[in-house]
C-alpha positions as CSV (number, residue, x, y, z in Angstrom):
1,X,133.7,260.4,77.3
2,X,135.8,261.3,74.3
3,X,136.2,265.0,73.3
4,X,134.2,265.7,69.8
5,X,134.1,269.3,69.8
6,X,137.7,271.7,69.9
7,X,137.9,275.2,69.2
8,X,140.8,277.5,68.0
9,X,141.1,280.5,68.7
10,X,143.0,282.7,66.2
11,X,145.1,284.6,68.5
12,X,148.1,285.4,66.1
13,X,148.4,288.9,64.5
14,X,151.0,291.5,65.0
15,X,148.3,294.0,65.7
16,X,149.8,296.1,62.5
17,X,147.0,298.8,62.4
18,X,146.7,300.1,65.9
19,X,150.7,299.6,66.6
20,X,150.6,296.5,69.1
21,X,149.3,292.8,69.9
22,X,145.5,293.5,69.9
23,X,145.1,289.8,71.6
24,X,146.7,290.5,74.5
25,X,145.2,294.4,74.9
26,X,143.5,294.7,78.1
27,X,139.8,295.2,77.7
28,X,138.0,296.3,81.1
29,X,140.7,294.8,83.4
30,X,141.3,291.6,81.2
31,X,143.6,290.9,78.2
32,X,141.1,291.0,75.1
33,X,141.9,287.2,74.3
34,X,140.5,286.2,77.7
35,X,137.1,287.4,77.0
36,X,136.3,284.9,73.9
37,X,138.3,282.3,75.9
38,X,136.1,282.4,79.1
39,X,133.1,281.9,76.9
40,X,134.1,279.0,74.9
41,X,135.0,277.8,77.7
42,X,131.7,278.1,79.5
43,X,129.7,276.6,76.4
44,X,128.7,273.3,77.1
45,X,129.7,272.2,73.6
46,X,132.7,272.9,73.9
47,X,135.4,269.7,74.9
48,X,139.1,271.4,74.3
49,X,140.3,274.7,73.4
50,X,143.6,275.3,71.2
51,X,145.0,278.4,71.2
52,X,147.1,279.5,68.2
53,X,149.6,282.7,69.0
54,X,152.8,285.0,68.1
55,X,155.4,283.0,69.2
56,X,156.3,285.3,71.4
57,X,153.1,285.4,73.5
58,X,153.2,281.8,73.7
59,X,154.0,282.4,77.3
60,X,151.4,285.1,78.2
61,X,148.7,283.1,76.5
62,X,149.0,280.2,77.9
63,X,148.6,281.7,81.3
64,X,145.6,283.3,80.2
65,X,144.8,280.6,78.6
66,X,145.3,278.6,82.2
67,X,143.1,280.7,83.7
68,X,140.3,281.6,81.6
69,X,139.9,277.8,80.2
70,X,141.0,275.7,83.1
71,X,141.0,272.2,82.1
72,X,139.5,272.8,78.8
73,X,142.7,274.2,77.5
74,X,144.3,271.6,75.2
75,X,147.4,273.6,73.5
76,X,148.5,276.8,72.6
77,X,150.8,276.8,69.8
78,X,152.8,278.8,67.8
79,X,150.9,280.4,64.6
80,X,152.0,281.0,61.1
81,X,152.6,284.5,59.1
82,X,148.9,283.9,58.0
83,X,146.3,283.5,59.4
84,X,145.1,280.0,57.6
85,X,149.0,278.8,58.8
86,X,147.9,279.7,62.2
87,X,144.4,277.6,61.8
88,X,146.5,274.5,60.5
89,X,148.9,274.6,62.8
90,X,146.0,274.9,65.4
91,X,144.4,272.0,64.0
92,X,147.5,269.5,64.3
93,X,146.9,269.9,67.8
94,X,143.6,269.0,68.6
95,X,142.6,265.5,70.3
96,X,142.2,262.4,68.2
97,X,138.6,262.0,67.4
98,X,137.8,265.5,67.2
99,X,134.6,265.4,64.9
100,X,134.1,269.0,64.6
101,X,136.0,272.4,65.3
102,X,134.7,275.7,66.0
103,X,137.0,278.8,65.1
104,X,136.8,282.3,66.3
105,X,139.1,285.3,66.3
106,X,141.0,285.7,69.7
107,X,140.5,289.7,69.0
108,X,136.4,289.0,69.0
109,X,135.9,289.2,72.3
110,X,132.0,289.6,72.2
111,X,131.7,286.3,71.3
112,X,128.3,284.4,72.7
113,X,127.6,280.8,73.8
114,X,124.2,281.2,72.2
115,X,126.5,281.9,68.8
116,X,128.7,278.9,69.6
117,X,125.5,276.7,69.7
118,X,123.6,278.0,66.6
119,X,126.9,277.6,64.0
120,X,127.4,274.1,65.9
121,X,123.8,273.1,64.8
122,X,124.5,274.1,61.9
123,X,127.7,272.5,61.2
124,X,126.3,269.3,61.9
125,X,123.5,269.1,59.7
126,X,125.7,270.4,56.7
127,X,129.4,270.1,57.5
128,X,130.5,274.1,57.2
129,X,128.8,277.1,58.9
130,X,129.6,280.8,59.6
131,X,127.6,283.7,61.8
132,X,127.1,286.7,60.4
133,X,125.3,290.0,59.8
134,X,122.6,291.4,57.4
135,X,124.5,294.4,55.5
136,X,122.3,297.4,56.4
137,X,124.5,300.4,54.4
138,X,124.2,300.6,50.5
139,X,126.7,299.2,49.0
140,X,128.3,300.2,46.0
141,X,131.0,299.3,43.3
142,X,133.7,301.7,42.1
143,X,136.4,301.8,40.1
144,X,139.8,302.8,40.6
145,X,139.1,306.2,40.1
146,X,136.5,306.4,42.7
147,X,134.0,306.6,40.0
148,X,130.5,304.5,40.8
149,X,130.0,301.3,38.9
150,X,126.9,299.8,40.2
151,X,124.8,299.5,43.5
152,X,125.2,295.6,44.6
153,X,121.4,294.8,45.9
154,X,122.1,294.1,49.8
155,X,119.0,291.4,50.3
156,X,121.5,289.0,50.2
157,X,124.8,290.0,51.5
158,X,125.7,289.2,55.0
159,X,129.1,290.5,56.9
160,X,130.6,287.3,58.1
161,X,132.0,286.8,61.8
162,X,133.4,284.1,63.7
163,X,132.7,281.7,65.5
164,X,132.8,279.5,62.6
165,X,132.3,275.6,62.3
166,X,133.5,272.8,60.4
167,X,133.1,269.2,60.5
168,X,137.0,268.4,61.4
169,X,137.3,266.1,58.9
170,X,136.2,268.7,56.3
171,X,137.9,271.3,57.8
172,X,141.5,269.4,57.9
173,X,141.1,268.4,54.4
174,X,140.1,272.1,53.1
175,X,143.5,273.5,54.8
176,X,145.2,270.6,53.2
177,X,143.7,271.3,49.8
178,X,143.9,274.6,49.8
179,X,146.9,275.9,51.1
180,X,147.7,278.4,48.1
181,X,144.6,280.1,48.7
182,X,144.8,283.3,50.5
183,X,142.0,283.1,52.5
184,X,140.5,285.6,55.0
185,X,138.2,283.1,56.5
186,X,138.4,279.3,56.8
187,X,135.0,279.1,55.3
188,X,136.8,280.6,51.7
189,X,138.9,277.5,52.2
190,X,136.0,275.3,52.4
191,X,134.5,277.3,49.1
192,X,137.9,276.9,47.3
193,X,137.8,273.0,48.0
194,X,134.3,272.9,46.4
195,X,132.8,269.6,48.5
196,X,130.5,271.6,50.8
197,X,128.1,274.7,51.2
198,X,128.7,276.8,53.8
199,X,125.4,277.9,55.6
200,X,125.5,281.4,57.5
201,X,123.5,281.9,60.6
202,X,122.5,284.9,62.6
203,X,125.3,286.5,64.6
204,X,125.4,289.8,66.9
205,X,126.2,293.4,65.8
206,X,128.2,293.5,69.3
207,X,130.5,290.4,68.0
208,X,133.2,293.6,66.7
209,X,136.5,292.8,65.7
210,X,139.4,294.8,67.6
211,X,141.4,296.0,64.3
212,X,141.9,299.9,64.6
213,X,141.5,302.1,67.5
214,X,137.9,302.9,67.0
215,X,137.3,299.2,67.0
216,X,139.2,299.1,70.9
217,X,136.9,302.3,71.5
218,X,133.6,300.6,70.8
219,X,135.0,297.4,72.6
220,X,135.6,299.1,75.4
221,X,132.2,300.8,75.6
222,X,130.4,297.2,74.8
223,X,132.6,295.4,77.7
224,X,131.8,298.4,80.2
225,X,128.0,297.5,79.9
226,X,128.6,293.8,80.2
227,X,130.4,294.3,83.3
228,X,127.8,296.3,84.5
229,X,124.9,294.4,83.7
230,X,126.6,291.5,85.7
231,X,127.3,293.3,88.9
């Protein structure tokens, strides 16, 4: 059966803020990449994984790519200076007939199959989803002085994660549409492109992006429990 499901994993990033590659970090005896890559690869919905890296870890991840995907690993390739570039790029490599791509950051490594299959149900009823998390601080609005401007009523805002998911079609079209956008996200591509609503569904608090030190702190407290909990 042809594959209809890929998913890239950002894995580019000169790790600027804590002083090295966060990807290839090791988290509880494994690089932190491997982590989001085993589960992708253990989700059912998942056909064919792409990886997108530094060029110079092209190498180390696709041997961890070898092992933590097996078969499922379609590519790794080389990323871009940002990280839409290294989504594109990503994207020229999946399988023909693709019909719809997940993307996650490779320094998420908390990542859940039961995440994977809620965005995916998602994406295919309405072509773009995201996970996320309810805001529970106040959030307020300053100005350059530091000065409050107003408190933005939270009912509404959500912190965005990955995994994300895109019909491919959609998806390929948004990154060639909306190159010149600097996005953060590939759903702010879709937004720019203005063909699709992007729907958010629940994520996990413990999905944490490894960005600073305290972020590889907490990771490393969250992935000691896992372990344990398995053994």
């Amino acid at each position: 059966m042809a594959a209809s499901v890929a998913a890239i994993v950002a894995a580019a990033g000169r790790g600027a803020r804590l002083g090295r590659p966060k990807q290839l970090l090791e988290l509880a005896g494994k690089p932190v990449v491997a982590w989001c890559l085993e589960t992708l690869s253990s989700a059912a919905a998942i056909d064919e994984i792409v990886v997108a890296c530094e060029p110079g870890d092209v190498d180390a991840c696709q041997r961890i790519g070898r092992d933590a995907c097996g078969s499922k690993l379609r590519a790794v390739v080389r990323g871009g200076d940002r990280r839409q570039d290294s989504v594109r790029a990503a994207l020229s490599a999946v399988s023909p007939g693709i019909r719809f791509v997940v993307v996650h950051d490779g320094a998420r490594p908390f990542v859940t199959v039961a995440a994977i299959d809620r965005v995916l149900d998602a994406a295919r009823d309405c072509g773009a989803a995201v996970t996320g998390v309810r805001l529970s601080d106040t959030i307020k609005e300053v100005d350059e002085s530091g000065a409050v401007t107003k408190t933005i009523p939270r009912d509404r805002l959500w912190a965005v994660q990955t995994p994300q998911a895109f019909a491919h079609d959609l998806l390929a079209r948004a990154h060639g549409s909306a190159s010149q956008v600097e996005a953060t996200d590939d759903a702010m591509l879709i937004e720019a492109l203005g063909i699709a609503r992007v729907r958010v569904v629940e994520g996990s608090r413990d999905n944490v992006k490894i960005t600073t030190p305290d972020d590889l702190t907490l990771a490393e407290l969250i992935a000691r429990q896992r372990t344990a909990r398995v053994r």
